[in-house]
C-alpha positions in Angstrom: -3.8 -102.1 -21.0 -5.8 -98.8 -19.6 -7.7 -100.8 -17.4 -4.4 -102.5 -15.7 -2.5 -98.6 -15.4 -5.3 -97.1 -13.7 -5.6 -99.9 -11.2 -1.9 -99.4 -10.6 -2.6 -96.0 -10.6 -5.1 -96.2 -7.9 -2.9 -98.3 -5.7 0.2 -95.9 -5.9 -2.5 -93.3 -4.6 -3.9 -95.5 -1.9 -0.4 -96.7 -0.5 0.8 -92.9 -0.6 -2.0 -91.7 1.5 -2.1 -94.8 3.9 -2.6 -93.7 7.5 0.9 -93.8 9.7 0.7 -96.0 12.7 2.3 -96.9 15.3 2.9 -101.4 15.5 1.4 -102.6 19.2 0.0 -105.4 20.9 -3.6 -106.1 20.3 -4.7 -105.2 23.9 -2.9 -101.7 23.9 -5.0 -99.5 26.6 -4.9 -95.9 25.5 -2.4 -93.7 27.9 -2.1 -89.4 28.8 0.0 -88.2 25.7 -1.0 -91.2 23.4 -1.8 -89.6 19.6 -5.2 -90.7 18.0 -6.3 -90.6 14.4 -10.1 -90.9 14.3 -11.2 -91.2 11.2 -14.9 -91.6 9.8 -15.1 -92.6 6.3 -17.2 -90.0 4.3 -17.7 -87.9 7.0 -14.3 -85.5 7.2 -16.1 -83.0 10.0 -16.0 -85.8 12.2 -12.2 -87.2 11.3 -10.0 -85.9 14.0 -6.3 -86.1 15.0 -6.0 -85.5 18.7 -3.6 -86.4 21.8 -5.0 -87.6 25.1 -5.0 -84.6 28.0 -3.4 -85.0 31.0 -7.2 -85.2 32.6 -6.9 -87.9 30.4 -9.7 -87.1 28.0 -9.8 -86.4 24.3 -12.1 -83.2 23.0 -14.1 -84.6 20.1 -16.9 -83.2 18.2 -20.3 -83.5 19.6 -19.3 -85.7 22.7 -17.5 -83.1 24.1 -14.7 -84.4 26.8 -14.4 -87.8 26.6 -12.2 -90.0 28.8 -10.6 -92.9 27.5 -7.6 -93.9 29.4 -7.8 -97.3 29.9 -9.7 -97.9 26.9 -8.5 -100.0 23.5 -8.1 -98.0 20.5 -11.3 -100.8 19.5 -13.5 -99.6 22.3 -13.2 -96.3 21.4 -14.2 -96.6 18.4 -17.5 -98.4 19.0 -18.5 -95.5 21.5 -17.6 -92.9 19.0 -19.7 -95.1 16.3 -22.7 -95.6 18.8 -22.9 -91.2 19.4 -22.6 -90.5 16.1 -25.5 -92.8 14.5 -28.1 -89.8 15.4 -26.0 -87.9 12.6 -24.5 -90.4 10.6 -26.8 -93.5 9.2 -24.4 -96.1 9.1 -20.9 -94.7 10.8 -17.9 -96.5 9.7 -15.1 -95.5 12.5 -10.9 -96.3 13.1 -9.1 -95.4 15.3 -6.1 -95.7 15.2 -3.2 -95.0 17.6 -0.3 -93.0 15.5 2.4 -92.3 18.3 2.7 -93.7 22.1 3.9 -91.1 24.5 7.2 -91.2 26.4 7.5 -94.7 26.4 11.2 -95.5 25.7 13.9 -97.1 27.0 17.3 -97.2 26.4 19.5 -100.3 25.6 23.5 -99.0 25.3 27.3 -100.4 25.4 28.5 -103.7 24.3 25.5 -105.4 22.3 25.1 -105.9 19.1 22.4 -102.7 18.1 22.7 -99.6 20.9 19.8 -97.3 21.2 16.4 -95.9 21.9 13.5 -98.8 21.9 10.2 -98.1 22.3 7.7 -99.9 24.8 4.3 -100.7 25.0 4.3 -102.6 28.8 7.7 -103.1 31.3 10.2 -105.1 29.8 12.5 -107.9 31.7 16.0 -107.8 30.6 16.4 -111.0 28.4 13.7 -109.2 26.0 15.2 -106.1 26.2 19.1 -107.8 25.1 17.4 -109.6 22.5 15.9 -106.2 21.2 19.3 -104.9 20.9 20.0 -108.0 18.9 21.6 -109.8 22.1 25.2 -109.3 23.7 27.8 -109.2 21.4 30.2 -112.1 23.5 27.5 -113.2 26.6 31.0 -115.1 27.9 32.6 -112.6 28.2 29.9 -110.2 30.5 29.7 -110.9 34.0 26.8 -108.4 34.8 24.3 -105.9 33.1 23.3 -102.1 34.8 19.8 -100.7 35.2 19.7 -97.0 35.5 16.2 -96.1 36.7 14.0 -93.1 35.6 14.7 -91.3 39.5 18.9 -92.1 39.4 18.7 -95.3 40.9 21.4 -97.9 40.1 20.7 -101.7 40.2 23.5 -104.8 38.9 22.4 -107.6 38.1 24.8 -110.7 37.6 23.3 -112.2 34.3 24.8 -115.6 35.9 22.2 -115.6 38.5 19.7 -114.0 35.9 19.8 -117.0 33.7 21.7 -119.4 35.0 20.2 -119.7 38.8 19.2 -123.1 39.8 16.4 -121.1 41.4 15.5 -118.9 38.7 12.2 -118.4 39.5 12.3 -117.2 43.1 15.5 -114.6 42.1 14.2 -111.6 42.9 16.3 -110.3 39.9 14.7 -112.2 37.7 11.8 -110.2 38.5 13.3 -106.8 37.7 11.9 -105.0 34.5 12.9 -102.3 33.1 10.2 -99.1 32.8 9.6 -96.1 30.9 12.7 -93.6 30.7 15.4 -96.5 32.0 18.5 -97.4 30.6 19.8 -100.7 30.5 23.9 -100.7 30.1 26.1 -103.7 29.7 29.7 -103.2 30.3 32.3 -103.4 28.0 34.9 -106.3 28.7 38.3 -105.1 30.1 40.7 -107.0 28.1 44.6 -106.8 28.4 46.8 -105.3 25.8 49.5 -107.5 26.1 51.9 -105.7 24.0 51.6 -102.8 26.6 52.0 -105.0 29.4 55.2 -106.7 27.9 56.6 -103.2 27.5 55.8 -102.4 31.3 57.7 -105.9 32.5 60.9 -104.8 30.6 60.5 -101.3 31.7 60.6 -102.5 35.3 62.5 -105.1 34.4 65.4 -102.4 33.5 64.7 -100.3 36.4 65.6 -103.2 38.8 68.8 -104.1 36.7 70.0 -100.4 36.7 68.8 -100.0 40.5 70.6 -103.1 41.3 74.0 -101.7 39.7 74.1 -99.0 41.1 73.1 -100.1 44.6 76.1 -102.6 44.7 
């Protein structure tokens, strides 16, 4: 009965103190403003948290400025692991990414789940819908707007986004949306009727009266 409590014990501790990260692609290449957690086991002098420079380098103990834009969180780690084996016997090194800078796009209006969504890579349109958990009536939704980053304003007719008999050569088809862009679909305009029967007799009136007093 001790023995099972202090495994239990020794889990609650381990998932409590388990290392925040960020959920990405396998092939993820490291970006300016990306947040790293390099960690060495055993070896806390050389377990860093650091954010890529603008220069795009990282400043980490005993390699000094090291530039790893471009790089996988994995290759990083095997360059770090190589430099320190001079100091440590047998390194053990993660890396791990814990937050991805700036790279967000917004999804807003009629779909099912508004908001900010982050990125790893441009997105076309049909993924970025069906991150927002799709349109909430596609019939009724003639066309979707892309606000780019710089103010620029692009419609798109999802008919010839999905639809086309020559979806592959649409040039629209090709459009993806990038950091900082903002993806709007329309709300239908639909008809109170009630209002628009009150208008008719309204006028309807008018003309009568109008006419009565005309004659």
């Amino acid at each position: 009965m001790k023995k099972c409590f202090l495994i239990l014990l020794i889990l609650y501790f381990l998932t409590g103190f388990a290392q925040e990260t960020v959920s990405m692609p396998d092939e993820y290449y490291l970006q300016k403003g990306d947040r790293l957690s390099i960690e060495v086991m055993d070896h806390p002098e050389f377990t860093k948290q650091v954010q890529i420079l603008p220069d795009g380098t990282i400043e980490y103990p005993i390699l000094g400025n090291l530039r790893v834009v471009g790089m996988t969180a994995t290759e990083l780690g095997d360059i770090i692991k190589e430099n320190l084996q001079p100091y440590v016997p047998i390194p053990i090194v993660t890396v791990y990414v814990t937050k991805i800078y700036g790279q967000n796009i917004n999804i807003i209006g009629y779909v099912n789940n508004p908001g900010n969504y982050q990125i790893f890579e441009a997105l076309d349109i049909p993924d970025a819908l069906a991150r927002a958990g799709g349109i909430k009536n596609i019939r009724k939704v003639k066309y979707v707007k892309i606000i780019r980053k710089n103010g620029d304003v692009i419609n798109i007719k999802l008919a010839s986004l999905w639809f086309s008999e020559n979806i592959n050569e649409n040039p629209q088809n090709r459009l993806k949306l990038e950091e900082g862009d903002t993806l709007i679909v329309p709300p239908p305009v639909e008809f109170n009727w009630a209002i628009v029967s009150a208008l008719v007799s309204i006028i309807n009136i008018s003309l009568t009266i109008y006419t009565m007093f005309a004659q």
